[in-house]
N, C-alpha and C positions, 0 to 999 in steps of 0.2 A: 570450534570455529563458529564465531555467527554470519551469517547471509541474513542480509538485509534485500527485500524487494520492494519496491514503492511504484508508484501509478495510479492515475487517477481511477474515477468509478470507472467497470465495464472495463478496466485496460487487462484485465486478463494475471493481475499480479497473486491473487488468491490459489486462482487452479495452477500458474506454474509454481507459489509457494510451494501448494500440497504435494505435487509431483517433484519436488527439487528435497523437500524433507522426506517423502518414503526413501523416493532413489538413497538419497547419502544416512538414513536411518536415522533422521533427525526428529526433534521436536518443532512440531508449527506452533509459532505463537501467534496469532491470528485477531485480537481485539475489535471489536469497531463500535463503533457509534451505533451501528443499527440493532445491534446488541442491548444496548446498554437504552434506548427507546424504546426497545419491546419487553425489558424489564420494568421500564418504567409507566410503560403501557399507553405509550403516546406515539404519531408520526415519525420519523426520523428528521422530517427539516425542521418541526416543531424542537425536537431534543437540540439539533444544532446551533436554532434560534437562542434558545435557551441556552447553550454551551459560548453565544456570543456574549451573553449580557452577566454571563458565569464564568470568569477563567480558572476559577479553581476546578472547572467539570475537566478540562484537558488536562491542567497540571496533574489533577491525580490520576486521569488516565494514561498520559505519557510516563508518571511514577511507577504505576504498573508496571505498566510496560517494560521499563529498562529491569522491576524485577525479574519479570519471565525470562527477561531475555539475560539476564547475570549469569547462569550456569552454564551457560553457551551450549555448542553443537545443537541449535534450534535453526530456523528461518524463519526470521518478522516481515510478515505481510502487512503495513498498513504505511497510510499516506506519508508518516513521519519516523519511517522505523529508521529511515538510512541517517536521519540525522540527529533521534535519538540514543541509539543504543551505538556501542562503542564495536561496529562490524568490522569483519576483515574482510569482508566482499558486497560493496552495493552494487545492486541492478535496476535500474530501470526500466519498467512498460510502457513503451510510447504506442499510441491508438488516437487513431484521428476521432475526433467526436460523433460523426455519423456514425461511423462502426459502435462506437460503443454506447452511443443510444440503439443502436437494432438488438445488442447483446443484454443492455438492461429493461428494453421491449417485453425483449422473449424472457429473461430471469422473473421478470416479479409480475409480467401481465399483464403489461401497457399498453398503451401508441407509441409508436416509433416518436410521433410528435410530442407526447407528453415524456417519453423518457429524455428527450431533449431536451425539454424547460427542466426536468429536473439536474440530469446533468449541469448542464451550463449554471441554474440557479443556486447547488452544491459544491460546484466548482468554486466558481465567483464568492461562496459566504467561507470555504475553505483555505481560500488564497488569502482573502484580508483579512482572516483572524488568527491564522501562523503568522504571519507579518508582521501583527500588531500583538501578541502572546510572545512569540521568540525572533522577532524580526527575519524570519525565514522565509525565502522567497522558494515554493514547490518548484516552480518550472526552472529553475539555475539547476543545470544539471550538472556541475561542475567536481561535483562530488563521486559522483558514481564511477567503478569501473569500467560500467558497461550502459549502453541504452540499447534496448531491443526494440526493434515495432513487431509488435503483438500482434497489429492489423496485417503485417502482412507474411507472419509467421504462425505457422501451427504449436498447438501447446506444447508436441515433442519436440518440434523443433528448438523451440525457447530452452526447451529444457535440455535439450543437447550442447547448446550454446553457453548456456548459464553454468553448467555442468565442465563445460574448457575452464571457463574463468572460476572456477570454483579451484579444481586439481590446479590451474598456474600460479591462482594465489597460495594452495598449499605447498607447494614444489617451492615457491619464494620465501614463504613461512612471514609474515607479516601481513600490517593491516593496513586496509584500505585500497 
């Protein structure tokens, strides 16, 4: 089985990954951008700037990607997993933006204010270049089985929740 999780920065889609692949003894396949910046030993909005004026930098990292995720029994944690890789369970983290500028505050050592510009400035360069790459619009959430708010749920909780829809999609045996 793959579980797809998507949501924007700060929405909380990483740590219910991690916890949603020990629980069911999965593999996290986890990719990101700010990975692939600090390989390259730049910023991360610099790497995404450069990921704008570059669409081979997504195309072969979405090609990864759908690698990792081929052998299945994993969970893809990244903004594009639910509509790259071929899942039988997508989720969604919804989180209002204040929260998750407080949450990427405290992760890398901000201002609440400056994790807001970046937020919003990440968002924004992220929405119009899936759009304009794969004509995919992030916030249609039409796709998903599920949207959770992260804001207003604890990580167990998500994962108790994500964890129903997980066992109903197996009891059903099919995808999506």
């Amino acid at each position: 089985m793959i579980i797809a999780i998507s949501g924007l920065t700060g929405s909380g889609k990483n740590t219910l990954g991690e916890l949603l692949a020990k629980e069911l003894g999965y593999r996290l396949v986890c990719p990101t951008f700010k990975d692939l910046a600090a390989k390259e030993g730049i910023p991360l909005m610099e790497f995404q700037e450069k990921a704008t004026e570059d669409p081979d930098i997504d195309r072969k990292f979405d090609a990864a990607l759908k690698e990792q995720a081929a052998g299945g029994n994993c969970v893809v944690t990244t903004w594009l997993g639910a509509w790259m890789v071929d899942a039988d369970v997508r989720i969604k983290v919804r989180v209002a933006e204040d929260i998750r500028a407080e949450r990427i505050a405290k992760r890398d050592g901000m201002t609440v204010a400056k994790a807001l510009e970046h937020i919003k400035a990440r968002d924004d360069q992220n929405r119009k270049r899936y759009m304009k790459l794969y004509g995919i619009n992030i916030d249609d959430e039409k796709i998903f089985n599920a949207v959770l708010d992260g804001g207003k749920m604890r990580p167990d909780e998500l994962l108790r929740m994500s964890m129903g829809i997980v066992k109903a999609k197996a009891k059903k045996g099919g995808k999506g």
